[in-house]
DRENMIZA-443395 format. One record per residue (C-alpha): x negated, y negated, z; residue in three letters; residue number from 1. Coordinates in Angstrom, 3 decimals. Example, Ala and Ser with C-alpha at 12.3 -4.5 7.8 and 13.67 -1.06 7.14 Angstrom:
! residues 2
X->-12.300; Y->4.500; Z->7.800; aa->ala; i->1
X->-13.670; Y->1.060; Z->7.140; aa->ser; i->2
! end
This chain:
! residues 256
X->0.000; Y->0.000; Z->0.000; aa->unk; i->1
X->-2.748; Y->-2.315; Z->0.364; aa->unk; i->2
X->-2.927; Y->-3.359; Z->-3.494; aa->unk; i->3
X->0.570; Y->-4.863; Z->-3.033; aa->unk; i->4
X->-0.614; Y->-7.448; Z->-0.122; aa->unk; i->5
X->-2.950; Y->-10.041; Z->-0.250; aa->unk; i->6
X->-5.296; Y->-10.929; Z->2.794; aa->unk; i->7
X->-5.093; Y->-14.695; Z->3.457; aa->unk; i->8
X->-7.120; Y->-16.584; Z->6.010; aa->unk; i->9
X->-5.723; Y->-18.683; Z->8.239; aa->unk; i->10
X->-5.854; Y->-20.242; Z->11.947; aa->unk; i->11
X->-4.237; Y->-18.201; Z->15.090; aa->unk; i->12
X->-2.939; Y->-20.399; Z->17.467; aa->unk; i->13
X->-2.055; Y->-18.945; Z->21.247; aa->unk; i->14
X->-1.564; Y->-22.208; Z->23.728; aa->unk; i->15
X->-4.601; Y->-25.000; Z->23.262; aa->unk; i->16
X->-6.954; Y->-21.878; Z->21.870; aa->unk; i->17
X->-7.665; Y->-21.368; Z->18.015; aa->unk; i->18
X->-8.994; Y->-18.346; Z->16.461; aa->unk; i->19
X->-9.477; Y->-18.027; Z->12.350; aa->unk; i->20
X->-8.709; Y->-14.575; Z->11.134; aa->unk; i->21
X->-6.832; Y->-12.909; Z->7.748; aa->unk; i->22
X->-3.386; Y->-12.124; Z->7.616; aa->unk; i->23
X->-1.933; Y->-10.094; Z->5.168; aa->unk; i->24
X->1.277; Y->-11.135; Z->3.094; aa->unk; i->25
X->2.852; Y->-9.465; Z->0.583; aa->unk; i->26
X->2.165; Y->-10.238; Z->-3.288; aa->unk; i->27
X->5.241; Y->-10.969; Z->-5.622; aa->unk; i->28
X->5.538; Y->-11.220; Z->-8.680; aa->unk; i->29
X->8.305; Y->-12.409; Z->-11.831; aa->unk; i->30
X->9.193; Y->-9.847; Z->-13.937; aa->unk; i->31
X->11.013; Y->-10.886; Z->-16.822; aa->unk; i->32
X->13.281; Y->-8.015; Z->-18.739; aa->unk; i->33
X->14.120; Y->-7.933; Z->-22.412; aa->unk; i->34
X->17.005; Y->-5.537; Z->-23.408; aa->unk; i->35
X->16.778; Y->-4.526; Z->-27.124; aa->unk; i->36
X->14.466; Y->-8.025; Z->-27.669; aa->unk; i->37
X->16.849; Y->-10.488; Z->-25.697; aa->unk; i->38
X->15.399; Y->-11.669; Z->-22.707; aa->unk; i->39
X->18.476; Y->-10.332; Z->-19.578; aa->unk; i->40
X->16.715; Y->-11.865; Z->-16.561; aa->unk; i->41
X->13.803; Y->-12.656; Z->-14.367; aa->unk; i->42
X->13.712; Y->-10.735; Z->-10.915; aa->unk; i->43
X->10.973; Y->-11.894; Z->-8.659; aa->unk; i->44
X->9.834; Y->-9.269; Z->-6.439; aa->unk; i->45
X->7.034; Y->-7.076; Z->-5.205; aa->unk; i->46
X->5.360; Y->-5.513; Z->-7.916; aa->unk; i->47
X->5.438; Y->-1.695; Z->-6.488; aa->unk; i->48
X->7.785; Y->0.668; Z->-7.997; aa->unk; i->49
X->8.467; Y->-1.650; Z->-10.884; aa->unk; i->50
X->10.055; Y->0.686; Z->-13.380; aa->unk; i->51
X->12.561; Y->2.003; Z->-10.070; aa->unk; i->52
X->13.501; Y->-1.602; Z->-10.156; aa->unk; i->53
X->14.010; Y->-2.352; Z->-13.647; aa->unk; i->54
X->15.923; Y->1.357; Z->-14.484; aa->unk; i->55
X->18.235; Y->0.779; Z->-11.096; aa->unk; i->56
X->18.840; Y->-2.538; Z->-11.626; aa->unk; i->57
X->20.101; Y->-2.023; Z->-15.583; aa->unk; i->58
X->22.093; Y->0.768; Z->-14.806; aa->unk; i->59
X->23.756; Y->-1.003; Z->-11.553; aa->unk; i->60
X->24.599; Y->-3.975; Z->-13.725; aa->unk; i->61
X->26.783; Y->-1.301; Z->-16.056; aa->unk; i->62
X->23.627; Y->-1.824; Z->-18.836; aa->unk; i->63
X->22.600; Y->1.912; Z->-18.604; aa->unk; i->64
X->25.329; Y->4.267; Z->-18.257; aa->unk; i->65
X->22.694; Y->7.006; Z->-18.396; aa->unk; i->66
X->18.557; Y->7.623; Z->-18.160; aa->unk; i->67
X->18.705; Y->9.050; Z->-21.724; aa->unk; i->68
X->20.810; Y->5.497; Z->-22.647; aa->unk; i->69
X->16.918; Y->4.516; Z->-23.136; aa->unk; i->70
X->15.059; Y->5.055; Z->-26.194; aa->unk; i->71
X->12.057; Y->3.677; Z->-24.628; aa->unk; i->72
X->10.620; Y->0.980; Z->-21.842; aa->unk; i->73
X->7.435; Y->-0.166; Z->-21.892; aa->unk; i->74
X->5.889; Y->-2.561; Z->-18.982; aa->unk; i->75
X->3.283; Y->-5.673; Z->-20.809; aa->unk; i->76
X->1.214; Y->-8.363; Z->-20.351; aa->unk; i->77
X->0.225; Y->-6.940; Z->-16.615; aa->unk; i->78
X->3.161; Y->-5.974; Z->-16.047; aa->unk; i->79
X->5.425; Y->-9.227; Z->-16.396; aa->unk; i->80
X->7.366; Y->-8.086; Z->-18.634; aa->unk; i->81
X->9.839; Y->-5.103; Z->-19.151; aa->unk; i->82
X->10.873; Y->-4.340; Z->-22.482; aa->unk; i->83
X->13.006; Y->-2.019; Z->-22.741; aa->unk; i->84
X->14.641; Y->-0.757; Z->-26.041; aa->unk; i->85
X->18.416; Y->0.974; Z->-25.739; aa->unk; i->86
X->19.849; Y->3.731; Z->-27.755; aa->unk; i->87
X->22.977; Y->2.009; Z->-28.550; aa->unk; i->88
X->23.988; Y->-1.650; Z->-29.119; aa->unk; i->89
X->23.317; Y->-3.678; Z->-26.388; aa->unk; i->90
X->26.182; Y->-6.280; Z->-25.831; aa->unk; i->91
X->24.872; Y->-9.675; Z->-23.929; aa->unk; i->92
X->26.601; Y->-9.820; Z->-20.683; aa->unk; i->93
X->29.209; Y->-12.982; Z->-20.595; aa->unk; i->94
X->28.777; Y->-13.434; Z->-16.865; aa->unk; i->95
X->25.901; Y->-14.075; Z->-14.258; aa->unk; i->96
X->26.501; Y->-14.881; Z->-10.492; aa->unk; i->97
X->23.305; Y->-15.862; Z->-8.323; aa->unk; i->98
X->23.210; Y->-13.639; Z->-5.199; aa->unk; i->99
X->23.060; Y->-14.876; Z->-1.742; aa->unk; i->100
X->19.603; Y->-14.986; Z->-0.081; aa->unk; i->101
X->16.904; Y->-17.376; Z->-0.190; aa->unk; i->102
X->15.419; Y->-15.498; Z->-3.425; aa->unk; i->103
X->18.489; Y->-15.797; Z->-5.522; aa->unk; i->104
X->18.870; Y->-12.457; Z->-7.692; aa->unk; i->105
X->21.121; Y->-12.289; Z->-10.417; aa->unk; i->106
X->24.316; Y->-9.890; Z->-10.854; aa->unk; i->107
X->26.382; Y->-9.501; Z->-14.300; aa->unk; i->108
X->28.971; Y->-7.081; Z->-12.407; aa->unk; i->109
X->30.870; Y->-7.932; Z->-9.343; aa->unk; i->110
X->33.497; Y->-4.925; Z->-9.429; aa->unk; i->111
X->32.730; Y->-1.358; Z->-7.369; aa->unk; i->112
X->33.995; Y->1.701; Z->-7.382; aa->unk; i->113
X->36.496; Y->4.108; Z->-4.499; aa->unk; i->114
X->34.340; Y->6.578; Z->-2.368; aa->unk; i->115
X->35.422; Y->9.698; Z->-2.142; aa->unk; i->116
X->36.720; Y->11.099; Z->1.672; aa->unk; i->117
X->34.100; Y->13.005; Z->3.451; aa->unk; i->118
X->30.620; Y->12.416; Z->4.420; aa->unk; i->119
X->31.288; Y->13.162; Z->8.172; aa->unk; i->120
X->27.913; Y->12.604; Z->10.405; aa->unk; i->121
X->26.966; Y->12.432; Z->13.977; aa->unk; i->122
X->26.129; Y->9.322; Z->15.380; aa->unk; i->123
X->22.755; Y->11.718; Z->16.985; aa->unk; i->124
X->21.893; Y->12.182; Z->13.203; aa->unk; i->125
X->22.589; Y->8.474; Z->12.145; aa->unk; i->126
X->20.021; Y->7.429; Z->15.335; aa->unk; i->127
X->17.561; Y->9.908; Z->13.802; aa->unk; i->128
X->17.382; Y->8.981; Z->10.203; aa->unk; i->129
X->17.048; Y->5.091; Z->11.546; aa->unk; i->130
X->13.782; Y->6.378; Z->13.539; aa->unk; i->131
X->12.491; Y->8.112; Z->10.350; aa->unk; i->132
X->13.762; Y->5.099; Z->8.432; aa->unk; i->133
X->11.494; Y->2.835; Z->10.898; aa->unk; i->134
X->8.193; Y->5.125; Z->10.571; aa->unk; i->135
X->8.557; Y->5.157; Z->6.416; aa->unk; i->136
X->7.902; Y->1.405; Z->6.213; aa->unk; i->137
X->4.814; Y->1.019; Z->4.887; aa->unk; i->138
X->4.543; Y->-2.392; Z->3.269; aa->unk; i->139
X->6.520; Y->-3.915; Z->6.571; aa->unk; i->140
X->4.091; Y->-2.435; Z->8.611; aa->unk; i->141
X->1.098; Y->-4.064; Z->7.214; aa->unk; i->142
X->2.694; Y->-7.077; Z->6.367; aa->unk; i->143
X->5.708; Y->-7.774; Z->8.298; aa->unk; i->144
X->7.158; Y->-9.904; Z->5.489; aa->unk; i->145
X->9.613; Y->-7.255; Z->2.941; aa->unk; i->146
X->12.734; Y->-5.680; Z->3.307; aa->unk; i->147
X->12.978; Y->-2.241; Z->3.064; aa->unk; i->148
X->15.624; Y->0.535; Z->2.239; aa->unk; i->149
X->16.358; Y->3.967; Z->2.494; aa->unk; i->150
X->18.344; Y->6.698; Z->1.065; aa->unk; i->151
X->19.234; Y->10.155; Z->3.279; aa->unk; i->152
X->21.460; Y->13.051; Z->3.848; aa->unk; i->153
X->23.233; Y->13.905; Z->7.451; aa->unk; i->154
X->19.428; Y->14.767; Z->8.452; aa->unk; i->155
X->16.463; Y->13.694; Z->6.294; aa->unk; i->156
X->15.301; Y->10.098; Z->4.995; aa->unk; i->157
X->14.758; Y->11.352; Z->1.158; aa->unk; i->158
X->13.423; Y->7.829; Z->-0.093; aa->unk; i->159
X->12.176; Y->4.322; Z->0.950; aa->unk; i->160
X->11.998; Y->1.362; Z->-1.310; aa->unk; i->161
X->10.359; Y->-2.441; Z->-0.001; aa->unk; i->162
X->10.264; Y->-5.577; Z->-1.697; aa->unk; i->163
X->10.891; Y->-8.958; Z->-0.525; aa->unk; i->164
X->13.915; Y->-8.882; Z->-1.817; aa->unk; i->165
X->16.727; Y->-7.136; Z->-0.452; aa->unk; i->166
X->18.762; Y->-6.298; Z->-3.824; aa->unk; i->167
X->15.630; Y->-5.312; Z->-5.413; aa->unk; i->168
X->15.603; Y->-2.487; Z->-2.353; aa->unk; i->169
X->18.421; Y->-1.274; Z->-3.683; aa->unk; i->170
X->17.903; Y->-1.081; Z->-7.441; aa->unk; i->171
X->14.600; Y->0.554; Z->-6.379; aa->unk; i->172
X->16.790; Y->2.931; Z->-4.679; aa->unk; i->173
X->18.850; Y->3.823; Z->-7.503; aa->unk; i->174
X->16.051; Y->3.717; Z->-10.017; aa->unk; i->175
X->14.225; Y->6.238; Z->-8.516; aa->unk; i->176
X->17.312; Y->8.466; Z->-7.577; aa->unk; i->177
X->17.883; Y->8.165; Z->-11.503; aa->unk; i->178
X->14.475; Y->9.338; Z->-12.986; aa->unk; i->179
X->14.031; Y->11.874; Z->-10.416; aa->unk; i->180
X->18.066; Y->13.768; Z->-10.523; aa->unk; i->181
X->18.800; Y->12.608; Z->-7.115; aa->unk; i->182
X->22.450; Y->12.615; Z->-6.734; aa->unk; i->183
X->23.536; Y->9.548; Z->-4.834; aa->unk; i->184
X->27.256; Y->10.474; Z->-4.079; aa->unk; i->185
X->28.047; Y->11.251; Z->-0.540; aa->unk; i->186
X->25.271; Y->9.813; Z->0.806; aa->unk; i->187
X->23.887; Y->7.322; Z->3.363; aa->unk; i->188
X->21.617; Y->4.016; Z->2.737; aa->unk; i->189
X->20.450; Y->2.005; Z->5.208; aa->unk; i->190
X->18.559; Y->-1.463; Z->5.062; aa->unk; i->191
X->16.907; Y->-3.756; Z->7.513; aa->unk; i->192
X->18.515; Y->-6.826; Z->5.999; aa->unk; i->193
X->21.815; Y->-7.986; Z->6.357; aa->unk; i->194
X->24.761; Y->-6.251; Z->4.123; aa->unk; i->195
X->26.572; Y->-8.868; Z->1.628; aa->unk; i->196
X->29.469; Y->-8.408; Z->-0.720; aa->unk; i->197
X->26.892; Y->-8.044; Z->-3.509; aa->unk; i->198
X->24.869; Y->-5.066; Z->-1.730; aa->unk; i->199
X->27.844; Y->-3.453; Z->-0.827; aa->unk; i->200
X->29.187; Y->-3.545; Z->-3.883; aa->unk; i->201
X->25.616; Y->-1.832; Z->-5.609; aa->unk; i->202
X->26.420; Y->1.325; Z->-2.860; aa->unk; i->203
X->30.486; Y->1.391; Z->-4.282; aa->unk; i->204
X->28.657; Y->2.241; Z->-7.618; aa->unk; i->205
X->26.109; Y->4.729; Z->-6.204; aa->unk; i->206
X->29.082; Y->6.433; Z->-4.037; aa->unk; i->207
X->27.415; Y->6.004; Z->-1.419; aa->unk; i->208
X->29.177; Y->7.169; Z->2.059; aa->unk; i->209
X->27.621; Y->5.618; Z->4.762; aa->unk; i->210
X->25.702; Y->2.215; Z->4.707; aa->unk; i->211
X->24.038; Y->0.787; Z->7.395; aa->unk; i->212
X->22.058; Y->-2.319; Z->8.433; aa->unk; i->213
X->19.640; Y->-3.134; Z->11.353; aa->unk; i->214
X->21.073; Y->-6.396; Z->11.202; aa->unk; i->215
X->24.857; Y->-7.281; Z->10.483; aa->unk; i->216
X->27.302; Y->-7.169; Z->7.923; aa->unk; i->217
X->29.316; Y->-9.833; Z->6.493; aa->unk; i->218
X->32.736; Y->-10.578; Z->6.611; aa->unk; i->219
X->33.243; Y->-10.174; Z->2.787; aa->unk; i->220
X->31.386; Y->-6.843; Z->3.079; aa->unk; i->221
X->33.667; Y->-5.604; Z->5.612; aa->unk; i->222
X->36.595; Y->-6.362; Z->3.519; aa->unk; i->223
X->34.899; Y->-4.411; Z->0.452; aa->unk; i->224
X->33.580; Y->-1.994; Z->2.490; aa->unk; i->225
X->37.630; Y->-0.905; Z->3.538; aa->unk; i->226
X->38.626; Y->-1.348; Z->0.231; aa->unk; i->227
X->36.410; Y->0.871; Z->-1.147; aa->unk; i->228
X->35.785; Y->3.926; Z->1.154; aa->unk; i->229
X->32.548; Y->3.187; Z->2.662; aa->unk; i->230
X->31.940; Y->3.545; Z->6.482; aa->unk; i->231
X->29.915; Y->0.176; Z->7.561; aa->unk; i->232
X->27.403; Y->0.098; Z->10.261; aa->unk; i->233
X->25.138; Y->-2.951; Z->12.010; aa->unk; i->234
X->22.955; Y->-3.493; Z->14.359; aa->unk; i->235
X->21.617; Y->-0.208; Z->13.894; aa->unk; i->236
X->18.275; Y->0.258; Z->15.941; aa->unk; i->237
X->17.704; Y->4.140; Z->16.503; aa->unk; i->238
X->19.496; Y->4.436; Z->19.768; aa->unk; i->239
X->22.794; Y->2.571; Z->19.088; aa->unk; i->240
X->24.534; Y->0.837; Z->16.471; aa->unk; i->241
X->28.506; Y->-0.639; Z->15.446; aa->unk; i->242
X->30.709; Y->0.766; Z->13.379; aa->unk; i->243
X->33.001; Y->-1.606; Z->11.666; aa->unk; i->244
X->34.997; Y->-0.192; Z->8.942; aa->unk; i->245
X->36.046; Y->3.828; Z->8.267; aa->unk; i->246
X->35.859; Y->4.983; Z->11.491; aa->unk; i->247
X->36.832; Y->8.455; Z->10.846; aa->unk; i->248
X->33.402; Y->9.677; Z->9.554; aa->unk; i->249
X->32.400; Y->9.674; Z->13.677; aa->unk; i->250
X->36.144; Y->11.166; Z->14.814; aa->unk; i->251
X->34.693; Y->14.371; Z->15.272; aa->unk; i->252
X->31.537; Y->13.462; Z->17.284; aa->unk; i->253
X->33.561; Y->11.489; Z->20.017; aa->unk; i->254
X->31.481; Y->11.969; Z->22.803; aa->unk; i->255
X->28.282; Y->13.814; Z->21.591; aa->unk; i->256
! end
């Protein structure tokens, strides 16, 4: 993980004392993508896992409807750009909403889709994948300055994106769930940022069961989050968390 960070020197001060020393922070970069020749977007980010990014985010924007949809994708000019050529015609989207965050991603979709019942967990096992969630975070731990994701079963944490951007996390997420078969249905993601309408919205699409924050959801998540299926949690921090919508997931754990 080092090669994504950059050591920076600087001046430590604790009460009238000074000290200098080097702090790492991590890099980021602006990736522009070009669908079929048209430039779609710029995402700034951290450049790890680029292609995860670019693949996730194109086919959670409704782009990609499938891996194969790609005839081929090619990263230039140090990896700035993304070029990526489609099998089919590519149709400019009409619509682009700015997401909420201090980075400002971009979105072209803003429906979701119904979760299907099921996807019952203990809240022992949802305390245990936040623990392995916690020791997976790499980049955070040098750096202290990314967001990071993760996407489990009832027992395991099966992958971990970072980036300082919290909707990149996700598109990371579903990138990589993409190019390796992963099936994201039924499953649980959790996040150390907070959970908007937009981010909840991205785990409608992936089916996802279960998301969870360390932080706290907002109100127009909570609203999507009943609408669509999805069992919300905050404040998650490996021995306790809240659960605000879809209760029923826990119904049979009362207790443990």
């Amino acid at each position: 993980m080092d090669k994504f960070v950059e050591y920076i020197e600087c001046i430590s001060f604790e009460e009238n004392e000074q000290t200098k020393s080097v702090i790492p922070v991590p890099k980021e970069k602006d990736i522009k993508i070009f669908v079929n020749g048209y430039e779609l977007v710029s995402i700034l980010c951290t450049p790890y896992k680029i292609k995860n990014l670019v693949v996730g985010f194109l086919y959670s924007e409704g782009i990609l409807s499938h891996l194969e949809d790609i005839e081929s994708f090619e990263l230039k000019q140090n990896d700035s750009i993304a070029d990526i050529k489609l099998k089919g015609k590519f149709e400019k989207p009409l619509k682009k909403t700015l997401t909420s965050g201090f980075g400002k991603g971009t979105m072209f979709r803003s429906d979701g889709k119904k979760v299907s019942k099921g996807g019952y967990i203990s809240p022992v096992k949802i305390n245990s994948l936040v623990k392995q969630f916690e020791n997976k975070m790499e980049l955070y731990r040098i750096s202290g300055a990314v967001h990071a994701t993760a996407l489990g079963d009832s027992d395991t944490v099966l992958l971990v994106a970072e980036d300082i951007g919290r909707h990149n996390t996700f598109d990371k997420i579903q990138g990589e769930c993409l190019m390796k078969g992963i099936d994201t249905k039924g499953k649980i993601i959790l996040t150390t940022g907070r959970i908007s309408s937009e981010m909840l919205l991205k785990a409608s699409r992936m089916g996802i069961a279960v998301a969870g924050s360390m932080k706290s959801p907002t109100g127009n998540s909570v609203l999507l989050a009943k609408e669509f299926g999805i069992t919300l949690i905050g404040h998650a921090n490996g021995s306790k968390f809240v659960v605000y919508t879809h209760k029923y997931r826990f119904s049979d754990f009362a207790g443990d």
